[in-house]
Structures are given as C-alpha cells and as structure tokens.
CHARMM-style PDB file with segment names, atoms N, HN, CA, C and O in Angstrom:
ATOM      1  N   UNK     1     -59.791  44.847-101.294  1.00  0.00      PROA
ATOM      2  CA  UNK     1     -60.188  43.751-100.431  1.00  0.00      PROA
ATOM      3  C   UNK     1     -60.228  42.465-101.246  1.00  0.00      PROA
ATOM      4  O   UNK     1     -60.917  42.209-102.233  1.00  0.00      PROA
ATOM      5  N   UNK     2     -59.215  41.617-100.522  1.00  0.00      PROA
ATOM      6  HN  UNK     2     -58.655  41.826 -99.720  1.00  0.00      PROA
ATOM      7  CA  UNK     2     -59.244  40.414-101.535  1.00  0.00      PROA
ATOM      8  C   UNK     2     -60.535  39.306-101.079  1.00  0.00      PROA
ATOM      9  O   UNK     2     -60.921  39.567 -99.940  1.00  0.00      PROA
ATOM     10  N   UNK     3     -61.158  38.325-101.614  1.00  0.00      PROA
ATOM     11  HN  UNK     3     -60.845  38.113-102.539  1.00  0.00      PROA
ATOM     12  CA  UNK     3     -62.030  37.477-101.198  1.00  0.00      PROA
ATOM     13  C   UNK     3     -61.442  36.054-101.916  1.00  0.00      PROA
ATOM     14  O   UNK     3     -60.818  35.973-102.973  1.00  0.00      PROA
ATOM     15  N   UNK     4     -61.758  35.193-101.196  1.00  0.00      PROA
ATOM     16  HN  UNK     4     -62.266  35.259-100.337  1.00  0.00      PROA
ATOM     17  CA  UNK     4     -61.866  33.112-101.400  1.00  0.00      PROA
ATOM     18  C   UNK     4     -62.948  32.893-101.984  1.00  0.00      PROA
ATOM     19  O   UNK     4     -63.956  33.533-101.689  1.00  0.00      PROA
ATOM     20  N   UNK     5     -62.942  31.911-102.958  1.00  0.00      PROA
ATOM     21  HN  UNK     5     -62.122  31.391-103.197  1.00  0.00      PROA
ATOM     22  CA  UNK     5     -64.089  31.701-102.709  1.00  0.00      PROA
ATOM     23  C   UNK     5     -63.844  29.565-103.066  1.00  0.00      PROA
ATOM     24  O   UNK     5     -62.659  29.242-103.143  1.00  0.00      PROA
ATOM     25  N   UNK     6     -64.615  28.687-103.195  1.00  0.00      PROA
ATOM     26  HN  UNK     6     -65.578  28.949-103.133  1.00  0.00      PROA
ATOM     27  CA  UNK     6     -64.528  27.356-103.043  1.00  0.00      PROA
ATOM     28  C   UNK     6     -65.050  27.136-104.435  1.00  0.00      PROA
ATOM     29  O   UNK     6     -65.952  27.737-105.019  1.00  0.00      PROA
ATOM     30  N   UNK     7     -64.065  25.854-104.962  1.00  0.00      PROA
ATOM     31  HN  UNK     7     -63.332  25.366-104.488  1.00  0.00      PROA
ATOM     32  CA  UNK     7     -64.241  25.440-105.986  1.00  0.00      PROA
ATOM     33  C   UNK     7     -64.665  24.012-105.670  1.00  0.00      PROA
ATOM     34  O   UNK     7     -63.813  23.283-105.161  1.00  0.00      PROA
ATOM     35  N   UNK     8     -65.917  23.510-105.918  1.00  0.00      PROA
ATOM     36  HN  UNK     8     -66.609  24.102-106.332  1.00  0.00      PROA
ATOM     37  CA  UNK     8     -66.070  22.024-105.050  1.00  0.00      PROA
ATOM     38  C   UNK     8     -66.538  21.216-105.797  1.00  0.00      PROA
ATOM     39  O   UNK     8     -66.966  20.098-105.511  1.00  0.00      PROA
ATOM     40  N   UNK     9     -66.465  21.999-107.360  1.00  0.00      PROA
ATOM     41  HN  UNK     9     -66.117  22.907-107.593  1.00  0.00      PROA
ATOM     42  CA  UNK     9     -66.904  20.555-108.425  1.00  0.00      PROA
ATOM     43  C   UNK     9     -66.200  20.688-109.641  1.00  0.00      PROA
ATOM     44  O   UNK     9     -66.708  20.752-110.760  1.00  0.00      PROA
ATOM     45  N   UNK    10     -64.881  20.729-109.327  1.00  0.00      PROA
ATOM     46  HN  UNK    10     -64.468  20.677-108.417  1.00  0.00      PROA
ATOM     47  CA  UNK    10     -63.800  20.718-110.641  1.00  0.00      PROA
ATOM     48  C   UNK    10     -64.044  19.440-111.468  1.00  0.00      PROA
ATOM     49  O   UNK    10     -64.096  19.503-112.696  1.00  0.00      PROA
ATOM     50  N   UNK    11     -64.194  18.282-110.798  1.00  0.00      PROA
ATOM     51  HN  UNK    11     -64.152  18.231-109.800  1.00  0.00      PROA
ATOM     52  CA  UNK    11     -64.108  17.050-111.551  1.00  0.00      PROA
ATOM     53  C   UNK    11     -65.493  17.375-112.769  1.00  0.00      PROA
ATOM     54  O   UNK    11     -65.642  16.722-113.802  1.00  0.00      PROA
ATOM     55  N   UNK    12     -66.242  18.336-112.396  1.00  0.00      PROA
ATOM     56  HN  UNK    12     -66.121  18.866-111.557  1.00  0.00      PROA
ATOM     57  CA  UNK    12     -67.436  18.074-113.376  1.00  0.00      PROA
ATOM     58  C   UNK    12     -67.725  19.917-113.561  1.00  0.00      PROA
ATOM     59  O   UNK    12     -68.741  20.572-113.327  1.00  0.00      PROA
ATOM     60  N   UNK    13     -66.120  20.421-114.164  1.00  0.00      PROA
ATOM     61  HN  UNK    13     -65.295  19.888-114.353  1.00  0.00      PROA
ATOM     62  CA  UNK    13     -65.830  21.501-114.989  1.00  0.00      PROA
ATOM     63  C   UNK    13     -66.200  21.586-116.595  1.00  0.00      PROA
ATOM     64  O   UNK    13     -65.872  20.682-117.363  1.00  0.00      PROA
ATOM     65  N   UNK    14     -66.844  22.642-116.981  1.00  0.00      PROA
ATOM     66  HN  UNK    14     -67.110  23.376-116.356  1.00  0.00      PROA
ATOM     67  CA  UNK    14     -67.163  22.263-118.588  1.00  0.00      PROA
ATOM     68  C   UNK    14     -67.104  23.777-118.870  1.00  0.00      PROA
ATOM     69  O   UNK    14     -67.210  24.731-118.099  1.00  0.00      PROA
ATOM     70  N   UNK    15     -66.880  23.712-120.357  1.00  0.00      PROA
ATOM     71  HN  UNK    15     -66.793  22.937-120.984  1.00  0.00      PROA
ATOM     72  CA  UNK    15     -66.676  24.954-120.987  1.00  0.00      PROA
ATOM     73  C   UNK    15     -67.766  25.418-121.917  1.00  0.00      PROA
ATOM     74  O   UNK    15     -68.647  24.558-121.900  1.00  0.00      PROA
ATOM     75  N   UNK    16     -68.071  26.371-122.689  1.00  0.00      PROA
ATOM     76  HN  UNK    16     -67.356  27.070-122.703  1.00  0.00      PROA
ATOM     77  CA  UNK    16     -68.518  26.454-123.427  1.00  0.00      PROA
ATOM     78  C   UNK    16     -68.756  27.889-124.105  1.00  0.00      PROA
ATOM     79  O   UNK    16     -69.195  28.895-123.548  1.00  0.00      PROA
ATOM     80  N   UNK    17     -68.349  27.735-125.485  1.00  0.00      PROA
ATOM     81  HN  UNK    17     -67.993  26.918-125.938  1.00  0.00      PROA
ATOM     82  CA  UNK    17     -68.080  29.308-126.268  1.00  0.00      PROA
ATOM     83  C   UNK    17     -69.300  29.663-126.806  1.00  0.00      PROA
ATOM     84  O   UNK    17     -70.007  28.803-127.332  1.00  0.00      PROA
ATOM     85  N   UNK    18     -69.744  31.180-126.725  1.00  0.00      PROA
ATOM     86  HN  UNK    18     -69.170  31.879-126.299  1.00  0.00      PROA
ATOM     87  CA  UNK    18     -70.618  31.767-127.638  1.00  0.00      PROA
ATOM     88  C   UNK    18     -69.125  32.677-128.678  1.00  0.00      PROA
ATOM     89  O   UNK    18     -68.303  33.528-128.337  1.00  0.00      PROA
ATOM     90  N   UNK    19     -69.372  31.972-129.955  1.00  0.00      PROA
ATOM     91  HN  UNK    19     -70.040  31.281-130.231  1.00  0.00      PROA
ATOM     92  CA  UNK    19     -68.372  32.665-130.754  1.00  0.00      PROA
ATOM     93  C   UNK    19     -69.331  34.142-131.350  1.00  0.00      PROA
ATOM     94  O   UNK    19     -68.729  35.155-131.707  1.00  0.00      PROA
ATOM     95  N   UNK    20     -70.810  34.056-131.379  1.00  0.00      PROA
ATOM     96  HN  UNK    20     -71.299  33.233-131.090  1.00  0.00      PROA
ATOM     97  CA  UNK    20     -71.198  35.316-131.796  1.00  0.00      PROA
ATOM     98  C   UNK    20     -71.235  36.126-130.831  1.00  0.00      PROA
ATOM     99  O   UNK    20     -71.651  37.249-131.114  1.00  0.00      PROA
ATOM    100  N   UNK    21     -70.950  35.940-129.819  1.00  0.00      PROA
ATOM    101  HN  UNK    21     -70.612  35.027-129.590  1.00  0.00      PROA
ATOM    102  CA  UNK    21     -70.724  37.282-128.910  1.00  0.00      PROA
ATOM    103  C   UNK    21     -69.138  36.873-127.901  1.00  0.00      PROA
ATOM    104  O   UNK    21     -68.869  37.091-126.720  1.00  0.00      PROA
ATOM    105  N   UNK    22     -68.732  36.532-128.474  1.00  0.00      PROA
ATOM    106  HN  UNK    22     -68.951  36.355-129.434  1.00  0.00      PROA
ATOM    107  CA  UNK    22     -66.764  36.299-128.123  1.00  0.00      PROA
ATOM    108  C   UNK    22     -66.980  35.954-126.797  1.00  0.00      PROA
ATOM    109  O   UNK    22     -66.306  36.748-126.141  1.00  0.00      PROA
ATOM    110  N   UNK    23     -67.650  35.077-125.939  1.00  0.00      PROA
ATOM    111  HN  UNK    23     -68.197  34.433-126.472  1.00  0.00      PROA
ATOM    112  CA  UNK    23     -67.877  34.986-124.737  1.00  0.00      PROA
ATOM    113  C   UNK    23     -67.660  33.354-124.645  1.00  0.00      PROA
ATOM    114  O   UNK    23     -68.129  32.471-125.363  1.00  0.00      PROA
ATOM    115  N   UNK    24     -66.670  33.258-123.356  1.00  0.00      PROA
ATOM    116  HN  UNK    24     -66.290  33.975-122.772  1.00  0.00      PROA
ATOM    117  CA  UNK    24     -66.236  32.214-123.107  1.00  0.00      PROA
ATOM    118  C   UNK    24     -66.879  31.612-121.516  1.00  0.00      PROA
ATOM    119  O   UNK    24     -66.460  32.164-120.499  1.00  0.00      PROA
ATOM    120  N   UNK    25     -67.903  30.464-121.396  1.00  0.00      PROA
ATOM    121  HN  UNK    25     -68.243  30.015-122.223  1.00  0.00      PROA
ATOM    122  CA  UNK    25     -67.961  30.470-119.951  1.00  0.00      PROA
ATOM    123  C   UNK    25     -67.458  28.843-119.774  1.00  0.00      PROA
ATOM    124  O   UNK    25     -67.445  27.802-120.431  1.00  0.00      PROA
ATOM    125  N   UNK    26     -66.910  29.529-117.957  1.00  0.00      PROA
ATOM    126  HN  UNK    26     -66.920  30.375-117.423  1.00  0.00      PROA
ATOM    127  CA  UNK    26     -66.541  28.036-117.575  1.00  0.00      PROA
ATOM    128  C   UNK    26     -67.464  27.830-116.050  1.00  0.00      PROA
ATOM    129  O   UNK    26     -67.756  28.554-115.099  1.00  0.00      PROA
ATOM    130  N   UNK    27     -67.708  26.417-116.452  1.00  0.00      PROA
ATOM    131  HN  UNK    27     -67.470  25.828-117.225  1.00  0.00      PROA
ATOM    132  CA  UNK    27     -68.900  26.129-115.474  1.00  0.00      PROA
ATOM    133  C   UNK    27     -68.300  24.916-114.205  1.00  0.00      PROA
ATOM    134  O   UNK    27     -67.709  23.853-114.396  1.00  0.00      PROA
ATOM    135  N   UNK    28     -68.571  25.336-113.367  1.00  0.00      PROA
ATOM    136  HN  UNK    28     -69.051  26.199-113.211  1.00  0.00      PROA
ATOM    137  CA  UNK    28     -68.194  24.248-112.147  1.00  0.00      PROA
ATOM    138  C   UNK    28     -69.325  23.379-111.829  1.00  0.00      PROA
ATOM    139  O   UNK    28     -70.178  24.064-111.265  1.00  0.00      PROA
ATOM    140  N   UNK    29     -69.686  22.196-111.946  1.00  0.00      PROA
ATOM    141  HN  UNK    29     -68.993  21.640-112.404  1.00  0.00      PROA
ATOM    142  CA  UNK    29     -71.221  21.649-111.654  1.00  0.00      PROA
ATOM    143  C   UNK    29     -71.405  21.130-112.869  1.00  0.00      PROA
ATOM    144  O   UNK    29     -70.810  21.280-113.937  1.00  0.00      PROA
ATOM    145  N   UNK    30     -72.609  20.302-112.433  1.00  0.00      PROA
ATOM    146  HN  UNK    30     -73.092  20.181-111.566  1.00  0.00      PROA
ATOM    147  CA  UNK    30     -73.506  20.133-113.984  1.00  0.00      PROA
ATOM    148  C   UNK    30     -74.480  20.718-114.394  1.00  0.00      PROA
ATOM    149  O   UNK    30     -74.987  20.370-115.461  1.00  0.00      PROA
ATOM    150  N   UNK    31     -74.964  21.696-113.698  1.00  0.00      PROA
ATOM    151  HN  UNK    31     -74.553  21.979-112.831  1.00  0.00      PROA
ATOM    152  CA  UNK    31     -75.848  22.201-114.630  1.00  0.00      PROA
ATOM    153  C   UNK    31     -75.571  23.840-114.250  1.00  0.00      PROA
ATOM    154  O   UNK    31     -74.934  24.049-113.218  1.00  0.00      PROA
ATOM    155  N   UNK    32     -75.938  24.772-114.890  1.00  0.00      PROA
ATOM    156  HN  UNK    32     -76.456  24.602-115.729  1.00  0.00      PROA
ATOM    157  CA  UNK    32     -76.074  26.179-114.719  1.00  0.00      PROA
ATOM    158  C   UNK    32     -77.133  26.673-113.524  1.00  0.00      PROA
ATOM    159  O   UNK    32     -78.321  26.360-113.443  1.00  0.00      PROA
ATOM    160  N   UNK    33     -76.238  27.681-112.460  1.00  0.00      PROA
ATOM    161  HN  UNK    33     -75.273  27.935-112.525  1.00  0.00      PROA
ATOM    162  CA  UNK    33     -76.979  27.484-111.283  1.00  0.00      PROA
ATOM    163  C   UNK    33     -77.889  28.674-110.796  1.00  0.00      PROA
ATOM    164  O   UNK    33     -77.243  29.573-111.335  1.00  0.00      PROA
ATOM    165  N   UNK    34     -78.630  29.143-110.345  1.00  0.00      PROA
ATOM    166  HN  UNK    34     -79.155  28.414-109.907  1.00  0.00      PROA
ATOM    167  CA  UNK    34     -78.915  30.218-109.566  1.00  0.00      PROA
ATOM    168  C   UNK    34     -77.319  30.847-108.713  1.00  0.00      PROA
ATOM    169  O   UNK    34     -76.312  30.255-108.325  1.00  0.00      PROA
ATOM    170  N   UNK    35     -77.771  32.410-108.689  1.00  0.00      PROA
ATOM    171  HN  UNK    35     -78.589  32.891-109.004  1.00  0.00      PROA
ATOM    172  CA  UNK    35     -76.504  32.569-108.212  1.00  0.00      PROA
ATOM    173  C   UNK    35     -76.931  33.563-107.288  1.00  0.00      PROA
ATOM    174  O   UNK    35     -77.979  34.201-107.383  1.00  0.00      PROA
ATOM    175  N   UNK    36     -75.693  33.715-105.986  1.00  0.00      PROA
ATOM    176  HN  UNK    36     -74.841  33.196-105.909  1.00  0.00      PROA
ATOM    177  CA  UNK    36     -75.877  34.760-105.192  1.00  0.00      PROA
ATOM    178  C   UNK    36     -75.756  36.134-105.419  1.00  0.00      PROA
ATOM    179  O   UNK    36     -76.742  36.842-105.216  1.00  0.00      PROA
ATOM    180  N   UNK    37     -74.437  36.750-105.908  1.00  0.00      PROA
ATOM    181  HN  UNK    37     -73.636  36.174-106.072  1.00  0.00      PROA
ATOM    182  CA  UNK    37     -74.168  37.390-106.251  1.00  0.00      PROA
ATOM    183  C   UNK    37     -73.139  37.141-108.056  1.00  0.00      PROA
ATOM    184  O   UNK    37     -73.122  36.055-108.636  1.00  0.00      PROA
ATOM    185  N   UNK    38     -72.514  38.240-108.517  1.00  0.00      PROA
ATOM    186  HN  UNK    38     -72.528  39.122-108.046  1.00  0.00      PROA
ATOM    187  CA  UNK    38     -71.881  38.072-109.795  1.00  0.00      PROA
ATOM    188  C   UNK    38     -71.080  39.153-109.304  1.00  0.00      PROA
ATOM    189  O   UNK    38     -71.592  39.970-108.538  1.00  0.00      PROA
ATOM    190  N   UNK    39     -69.526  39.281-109.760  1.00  0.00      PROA
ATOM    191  HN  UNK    39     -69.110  38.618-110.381  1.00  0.00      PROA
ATOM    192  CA  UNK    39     -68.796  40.288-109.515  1.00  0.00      PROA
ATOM    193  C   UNK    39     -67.918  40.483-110.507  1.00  0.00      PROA
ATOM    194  O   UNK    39     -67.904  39.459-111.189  1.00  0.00      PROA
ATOM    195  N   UNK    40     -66.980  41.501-111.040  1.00  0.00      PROA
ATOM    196  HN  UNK    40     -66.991  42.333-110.486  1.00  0.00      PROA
ATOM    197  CA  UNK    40     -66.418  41.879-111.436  1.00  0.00      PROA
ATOM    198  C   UNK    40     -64.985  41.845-111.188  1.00  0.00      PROA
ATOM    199  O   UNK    40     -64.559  42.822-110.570  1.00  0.00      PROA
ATOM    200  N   UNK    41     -64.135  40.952-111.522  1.00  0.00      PROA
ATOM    201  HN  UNK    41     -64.481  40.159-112.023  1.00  0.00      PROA
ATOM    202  CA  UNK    41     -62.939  40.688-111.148  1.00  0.00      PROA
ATOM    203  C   UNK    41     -61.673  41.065-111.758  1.00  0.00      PROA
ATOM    204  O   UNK    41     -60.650  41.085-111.073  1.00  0.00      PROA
ATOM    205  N   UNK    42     -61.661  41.389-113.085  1.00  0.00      PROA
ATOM    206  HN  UNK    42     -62.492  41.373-113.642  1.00  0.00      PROA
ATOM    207  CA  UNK    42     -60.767  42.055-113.724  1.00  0.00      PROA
ATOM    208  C   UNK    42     -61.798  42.512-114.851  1.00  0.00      PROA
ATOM    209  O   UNK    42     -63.004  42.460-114.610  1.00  0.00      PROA
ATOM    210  N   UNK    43     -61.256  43.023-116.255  1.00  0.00      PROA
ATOM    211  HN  UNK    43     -60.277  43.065-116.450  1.00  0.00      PROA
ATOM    212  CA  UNK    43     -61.603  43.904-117.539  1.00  0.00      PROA
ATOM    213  C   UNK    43     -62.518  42.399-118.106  1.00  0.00      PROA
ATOM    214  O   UNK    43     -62.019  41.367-118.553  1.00  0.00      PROA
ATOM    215  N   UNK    44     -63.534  42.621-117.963  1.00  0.00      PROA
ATOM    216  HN  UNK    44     -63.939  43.460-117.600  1.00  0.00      PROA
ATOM    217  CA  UNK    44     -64.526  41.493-118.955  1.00  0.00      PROA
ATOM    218  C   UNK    44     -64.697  40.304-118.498  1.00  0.00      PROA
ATOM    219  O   UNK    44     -65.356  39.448-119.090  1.00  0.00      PROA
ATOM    220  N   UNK    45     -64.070  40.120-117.305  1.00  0.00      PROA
ATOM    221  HN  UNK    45     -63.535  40.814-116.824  1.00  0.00      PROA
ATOM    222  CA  UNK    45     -63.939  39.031-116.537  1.00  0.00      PROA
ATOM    223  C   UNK    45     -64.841  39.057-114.998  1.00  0.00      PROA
ATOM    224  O   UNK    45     -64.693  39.743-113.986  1.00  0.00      PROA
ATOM    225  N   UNK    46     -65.921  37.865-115.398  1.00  0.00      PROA
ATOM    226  HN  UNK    46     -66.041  37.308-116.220  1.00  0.00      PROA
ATOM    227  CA  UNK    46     -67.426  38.045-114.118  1.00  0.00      PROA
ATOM    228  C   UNK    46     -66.943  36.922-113.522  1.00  0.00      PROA
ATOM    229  O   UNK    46     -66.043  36.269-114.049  1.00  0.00      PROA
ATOM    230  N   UNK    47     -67.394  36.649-112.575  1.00  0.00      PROA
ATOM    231  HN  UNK    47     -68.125  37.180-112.147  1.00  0.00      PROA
ATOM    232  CA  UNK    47     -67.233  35.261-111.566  1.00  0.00      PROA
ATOM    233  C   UNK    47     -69.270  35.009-111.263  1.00  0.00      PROA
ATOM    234  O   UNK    47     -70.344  35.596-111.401  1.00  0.00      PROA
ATOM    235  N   UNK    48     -68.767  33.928-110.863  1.00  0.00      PROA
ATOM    236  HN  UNK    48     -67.895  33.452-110.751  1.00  0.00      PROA
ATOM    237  CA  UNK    48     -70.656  34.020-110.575  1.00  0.00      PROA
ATOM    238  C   UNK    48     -70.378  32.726-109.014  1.00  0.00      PROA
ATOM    239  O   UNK    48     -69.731  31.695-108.830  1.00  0.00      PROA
ATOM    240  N   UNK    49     -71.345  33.633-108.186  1.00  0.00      PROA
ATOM    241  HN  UNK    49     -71.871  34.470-108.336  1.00  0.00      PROA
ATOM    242  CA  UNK    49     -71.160  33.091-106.589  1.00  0.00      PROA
ATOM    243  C   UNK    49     -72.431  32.433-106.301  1.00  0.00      PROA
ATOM    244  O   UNK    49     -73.469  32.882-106.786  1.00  0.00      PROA
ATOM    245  N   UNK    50     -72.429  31.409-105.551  1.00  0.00      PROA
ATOM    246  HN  UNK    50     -71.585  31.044-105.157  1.00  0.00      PROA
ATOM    247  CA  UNK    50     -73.254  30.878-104.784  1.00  0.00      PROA
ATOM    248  C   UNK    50     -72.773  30.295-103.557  1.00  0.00      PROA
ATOM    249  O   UNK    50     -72.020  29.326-103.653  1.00  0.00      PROA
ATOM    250  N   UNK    51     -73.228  30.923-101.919  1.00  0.00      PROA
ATOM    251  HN  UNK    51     -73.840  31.710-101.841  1.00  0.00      PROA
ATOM    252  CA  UNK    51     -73.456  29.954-100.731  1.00  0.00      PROA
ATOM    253  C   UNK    51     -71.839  30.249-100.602  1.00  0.00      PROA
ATOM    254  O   UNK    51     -71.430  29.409 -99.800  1.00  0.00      PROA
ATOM    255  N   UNK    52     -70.719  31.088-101.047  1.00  0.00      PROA
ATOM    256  HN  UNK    52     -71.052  31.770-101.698  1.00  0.00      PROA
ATOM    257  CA  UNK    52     -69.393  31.101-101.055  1.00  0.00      PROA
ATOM    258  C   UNK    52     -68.554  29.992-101.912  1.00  0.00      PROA
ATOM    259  O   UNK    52     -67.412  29.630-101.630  1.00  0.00      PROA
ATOM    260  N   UNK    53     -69.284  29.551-102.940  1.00  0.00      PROA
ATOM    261  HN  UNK    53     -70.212  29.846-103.169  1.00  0.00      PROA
ATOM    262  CA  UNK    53     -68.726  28.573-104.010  1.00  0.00      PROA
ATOM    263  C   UNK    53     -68.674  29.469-105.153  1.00  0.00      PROA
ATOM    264  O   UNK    53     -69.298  30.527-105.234  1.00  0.00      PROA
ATOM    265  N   UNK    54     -68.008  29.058-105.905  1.00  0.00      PROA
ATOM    266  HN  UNK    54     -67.501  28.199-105.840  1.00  0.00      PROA
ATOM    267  CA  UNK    54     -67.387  29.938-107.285  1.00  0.00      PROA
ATOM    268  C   UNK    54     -67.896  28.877-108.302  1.00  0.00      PROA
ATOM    269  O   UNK    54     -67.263  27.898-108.695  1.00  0.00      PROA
ATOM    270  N   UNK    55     -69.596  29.379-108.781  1.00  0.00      PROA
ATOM    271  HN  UNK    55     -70.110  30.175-108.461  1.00  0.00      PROA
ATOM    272  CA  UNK    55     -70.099  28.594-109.609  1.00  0.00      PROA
ATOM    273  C   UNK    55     -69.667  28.262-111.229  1.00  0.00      PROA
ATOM    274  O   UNK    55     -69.581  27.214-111.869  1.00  0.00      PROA
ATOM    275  N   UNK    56     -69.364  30.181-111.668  1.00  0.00      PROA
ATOM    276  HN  UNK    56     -69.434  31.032-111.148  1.00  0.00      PROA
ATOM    277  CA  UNK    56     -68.962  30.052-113.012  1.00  0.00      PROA
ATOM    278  C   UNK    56     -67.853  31.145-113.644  1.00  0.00      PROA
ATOM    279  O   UNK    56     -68.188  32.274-113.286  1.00  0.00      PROA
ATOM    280  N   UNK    57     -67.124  31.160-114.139  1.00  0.00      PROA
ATOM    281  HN  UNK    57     -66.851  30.243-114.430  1.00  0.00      PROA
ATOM    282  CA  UNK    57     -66.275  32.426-114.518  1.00  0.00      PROA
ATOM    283  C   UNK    57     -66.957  32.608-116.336  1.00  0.00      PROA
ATOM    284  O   UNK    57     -66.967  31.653-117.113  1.00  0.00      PROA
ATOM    285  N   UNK    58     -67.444  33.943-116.688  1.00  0.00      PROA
ATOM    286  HN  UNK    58     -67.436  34.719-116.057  1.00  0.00      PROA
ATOM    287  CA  UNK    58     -67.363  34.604-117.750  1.00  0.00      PROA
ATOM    288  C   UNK    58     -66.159  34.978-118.356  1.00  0.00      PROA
ATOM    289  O   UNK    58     -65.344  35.383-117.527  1.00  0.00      PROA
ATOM    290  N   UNK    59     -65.764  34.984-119.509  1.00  0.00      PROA
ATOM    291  HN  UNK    59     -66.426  34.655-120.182  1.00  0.00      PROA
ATOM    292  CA  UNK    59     -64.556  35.512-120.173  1.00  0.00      PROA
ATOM    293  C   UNK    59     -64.927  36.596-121.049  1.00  0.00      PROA
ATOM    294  O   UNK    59     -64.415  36.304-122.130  1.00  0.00      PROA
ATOM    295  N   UNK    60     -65.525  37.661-121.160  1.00  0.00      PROA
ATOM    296  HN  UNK    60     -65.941  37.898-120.282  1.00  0.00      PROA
ATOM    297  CA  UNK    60     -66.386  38.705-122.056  1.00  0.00      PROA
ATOM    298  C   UNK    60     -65.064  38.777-123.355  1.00  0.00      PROA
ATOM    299  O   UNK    60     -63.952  38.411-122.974  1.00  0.00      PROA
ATOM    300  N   UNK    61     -65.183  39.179-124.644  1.00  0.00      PROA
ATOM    301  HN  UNK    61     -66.086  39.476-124.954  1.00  0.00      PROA
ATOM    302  CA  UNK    61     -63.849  39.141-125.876  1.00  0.00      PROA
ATOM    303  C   UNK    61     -63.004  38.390-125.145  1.00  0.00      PROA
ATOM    304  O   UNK    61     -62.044  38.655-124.422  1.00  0.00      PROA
ATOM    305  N   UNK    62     -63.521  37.451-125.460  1.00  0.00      PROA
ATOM    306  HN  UNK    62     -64.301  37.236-126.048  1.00  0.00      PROA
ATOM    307  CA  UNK    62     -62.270  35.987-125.282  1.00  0.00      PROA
ATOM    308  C   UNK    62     -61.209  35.732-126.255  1.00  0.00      PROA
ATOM    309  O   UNK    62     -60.046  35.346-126.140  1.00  0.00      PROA
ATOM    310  N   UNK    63     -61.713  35.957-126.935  1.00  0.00      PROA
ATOM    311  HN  UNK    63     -62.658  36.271-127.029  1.00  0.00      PROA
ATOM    312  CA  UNK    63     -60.667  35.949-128.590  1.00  0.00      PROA
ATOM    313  C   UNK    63     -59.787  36.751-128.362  1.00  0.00      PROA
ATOM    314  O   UNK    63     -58.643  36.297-128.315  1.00  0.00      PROA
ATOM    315  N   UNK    64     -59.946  37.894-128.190  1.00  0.00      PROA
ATOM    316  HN  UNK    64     -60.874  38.262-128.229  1.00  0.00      PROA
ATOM    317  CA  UNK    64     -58.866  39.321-128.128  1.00  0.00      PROA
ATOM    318  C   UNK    64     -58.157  38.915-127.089  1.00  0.00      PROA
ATOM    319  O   UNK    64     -57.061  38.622-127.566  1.00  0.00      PROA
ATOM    320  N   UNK    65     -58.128  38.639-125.437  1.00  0.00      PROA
ATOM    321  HN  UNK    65     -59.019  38.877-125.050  1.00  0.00      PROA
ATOM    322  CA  UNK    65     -57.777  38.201-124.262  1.00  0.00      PROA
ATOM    323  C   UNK    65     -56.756  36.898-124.782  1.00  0.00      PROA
ATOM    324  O   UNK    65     -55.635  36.829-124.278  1.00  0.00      PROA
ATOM    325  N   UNK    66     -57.148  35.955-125.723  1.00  0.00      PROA
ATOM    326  HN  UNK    66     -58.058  36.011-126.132  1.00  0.00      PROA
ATOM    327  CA  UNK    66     -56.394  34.897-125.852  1.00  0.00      PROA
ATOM    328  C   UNK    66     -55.742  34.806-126.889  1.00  0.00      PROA
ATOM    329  O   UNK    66     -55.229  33.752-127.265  1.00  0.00      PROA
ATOM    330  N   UNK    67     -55.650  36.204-127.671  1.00  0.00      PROA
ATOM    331  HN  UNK    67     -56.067  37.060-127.366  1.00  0.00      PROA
ATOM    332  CA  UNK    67     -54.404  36.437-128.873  1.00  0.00      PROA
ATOM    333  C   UNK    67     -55.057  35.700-130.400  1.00  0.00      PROA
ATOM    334  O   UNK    67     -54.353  35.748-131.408  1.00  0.00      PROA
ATOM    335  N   UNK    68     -56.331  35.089-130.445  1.00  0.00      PROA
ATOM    336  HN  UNK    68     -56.903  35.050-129.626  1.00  0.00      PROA
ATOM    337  CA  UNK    68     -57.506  34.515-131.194  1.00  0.00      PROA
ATOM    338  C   UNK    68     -57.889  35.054-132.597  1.00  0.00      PROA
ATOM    339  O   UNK    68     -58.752  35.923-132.479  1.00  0.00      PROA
ATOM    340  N   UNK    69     -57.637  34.893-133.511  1.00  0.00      PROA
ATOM    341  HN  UNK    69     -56.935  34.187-133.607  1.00  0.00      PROA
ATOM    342  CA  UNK    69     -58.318  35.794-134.476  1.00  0.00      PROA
ATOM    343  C   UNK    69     -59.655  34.834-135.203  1.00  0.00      PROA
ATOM    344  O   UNK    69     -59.762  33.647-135.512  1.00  0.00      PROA
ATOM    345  N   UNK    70     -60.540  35.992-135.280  1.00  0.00      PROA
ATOM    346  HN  UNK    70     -60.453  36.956-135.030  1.00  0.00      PROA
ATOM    347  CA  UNK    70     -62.211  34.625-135.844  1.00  0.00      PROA
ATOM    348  C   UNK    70     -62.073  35.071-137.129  1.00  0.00      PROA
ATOM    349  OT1 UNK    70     -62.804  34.633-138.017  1.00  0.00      PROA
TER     350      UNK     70
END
C-alpha cells in the first residue's frame, strides 16, 4: 500500500549529521516537531508524520548508504 504524504516547508529544509551514530536527519520546518506517527520506509530509512505532512526523514548508516568512508 503506497501512501502521499505533503511537503509544505521545503524553503526552510535543514540537515543535520550525528557522525557518532552515522545518522543523517533531514528536517522540513524550523524547528523539530511532535509527530503523529514514524514509519519505516525502506532498510534504515524512518519518515516522521504529522497531520499528513512529512515532517522529517532519518537516514540510519548514512555513510555506508552514501558510499562514505569516516
């Protein structure tokens, strides 16, 4: 079952790496939000939902995923 979900604050997209735990998040918004649910979308890869907006994507071993060596 595929699902949509709304991206409604690209202009104020930000990133940010934890290199001690290889975790990459990207944030839609300005600040980090309460969320509805969190799901599982591919291998290490979370989405984080609110209200049917797509607040934040997790990248779990981001390094390995992006060919990266630390």
């Amino acid at each position: 079952m595929s699902r949509e979900f709304i991206v409604s604050d690209l202009e104020d997209m930000w990133l940010e790496y934890d290199r001690s735990s290889d975790i990459l998040y990207i944030n839609f918004g300005d600040d980090v939000e309460d969320i509805d649910e969190a799901l599982l979308v591919g291998e290490d890869i979370v989405v984080r939902i609110k209200g049917g907006r797509l607040v934040s994507i997790t990248i779990n071993n981001f390094s390995k995923k992006a060919g990266i060596e630390l």
